[in-house]
N, C-alpha and C positions, 0 to 999 in steps of 0.2 A: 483119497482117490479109490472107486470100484474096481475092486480084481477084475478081468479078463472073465473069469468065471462067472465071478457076481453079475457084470455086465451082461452077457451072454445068457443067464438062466434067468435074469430080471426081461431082458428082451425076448424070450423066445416065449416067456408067460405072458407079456402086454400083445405079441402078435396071434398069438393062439386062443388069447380070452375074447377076443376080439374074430375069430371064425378065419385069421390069415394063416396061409400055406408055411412052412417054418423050411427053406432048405439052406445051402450049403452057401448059396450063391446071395441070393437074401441075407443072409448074417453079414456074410461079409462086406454087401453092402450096406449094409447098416451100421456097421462099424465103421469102415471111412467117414460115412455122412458124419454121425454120431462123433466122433472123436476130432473133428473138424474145425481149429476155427479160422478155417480160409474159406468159407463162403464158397465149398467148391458148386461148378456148374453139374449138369446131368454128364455133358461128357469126360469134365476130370474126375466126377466119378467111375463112368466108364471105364475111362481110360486104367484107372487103380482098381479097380478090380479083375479088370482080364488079366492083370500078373497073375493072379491069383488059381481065378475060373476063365480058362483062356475061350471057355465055349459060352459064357453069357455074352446075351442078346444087350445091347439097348435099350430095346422093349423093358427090359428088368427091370432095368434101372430105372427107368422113367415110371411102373410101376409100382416099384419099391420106395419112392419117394414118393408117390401119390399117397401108399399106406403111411409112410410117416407123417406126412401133413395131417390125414385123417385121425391117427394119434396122439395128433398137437406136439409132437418130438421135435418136428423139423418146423423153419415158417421160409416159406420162397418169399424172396428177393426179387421183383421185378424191375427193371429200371428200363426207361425208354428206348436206350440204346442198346444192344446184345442180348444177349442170352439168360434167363432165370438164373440164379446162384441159391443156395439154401444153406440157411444159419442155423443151428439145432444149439443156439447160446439165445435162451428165452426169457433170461432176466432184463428187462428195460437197460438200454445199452445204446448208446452211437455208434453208427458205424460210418466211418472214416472214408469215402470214396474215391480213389483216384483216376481223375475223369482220363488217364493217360496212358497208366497200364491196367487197369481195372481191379487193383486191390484193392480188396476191403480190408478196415482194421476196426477192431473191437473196442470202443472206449467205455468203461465203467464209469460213473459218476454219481454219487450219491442223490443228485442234485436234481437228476434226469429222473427219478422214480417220483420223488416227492413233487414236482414241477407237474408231470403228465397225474398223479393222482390231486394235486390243488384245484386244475383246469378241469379235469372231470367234477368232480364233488362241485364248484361253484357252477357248471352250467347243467348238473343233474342228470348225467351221461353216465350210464356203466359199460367204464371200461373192462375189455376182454384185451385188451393189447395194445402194444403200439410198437411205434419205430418210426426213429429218426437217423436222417440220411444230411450227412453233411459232404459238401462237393468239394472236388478241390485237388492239390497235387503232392502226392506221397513224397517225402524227402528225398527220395531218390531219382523222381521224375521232375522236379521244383528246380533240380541243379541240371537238370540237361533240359530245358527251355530256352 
């Protein structure tokens, strides 16, 4: 795992090689996003960083997530129903939807990376990415139906 520090001085070099603003409020958003794998929205980022910087905007955040996506760090999560969510977990992955409280969970599988690069190579596609969204009802939500 990356020290606090390492993290921190690797991030503030990929935001400033790249001509972004470096402050107080920015790190710390970036670190929630970044250290995340609950798929938070724009505003449970909000919301966890005003503990912090009790004077950022919104605006920041919304932002500061636009600059992550431009730096391939983050990838949003659109889904038909509610609000954008952003994953900053960019190894080929499931994620686990539940249509009832709207958690996401994370599933690793060896099987999903070599799957999505076979279907590329046979139809002659260069993949830049993917994701796969599987629906359904969290353990928790399954028992109260």
């Amino acid at each position: 795992m990356t020290s606090p520090v390492k993290f921190d001085a690797s991030l503030i070099e990929k935001l400033r090689g790249k001509g972004y603003k470096v402050t107080p409020q920015r790190i710390a958003i970036c670190r929630i996003v970044l250290n995340s794998r609950s798929h938070p929205s724009a505003q449970q980022v909000y919301d966890e960083v005003k503990k912090l910087h009790p004077t950022v905007s919104l605006a920041t955040v919304y932002k500061t997530l636009e600059v992550l996506r431009n730096l391939d760090l983050v990838q949003e999560i659109n889904f038909s129903r509610g609000q954008a969510r952003f994953d900053s977990y960019l190894t080929p992955h499931i994620n686990l939807v539940c249509l009832k409280c709207g958690k996401i969970a994370d599933v690793d599988d060896v099987t999903v990376k070599e799957m999505t690069t076979r279907v590329a190579a046979a139809a002659k596609f260069k993949l830049v990415g993917q994701r796969m969204d599987v629906y359904g009802f969290c353990q928790k939500c399954s028992g109260t139906l």
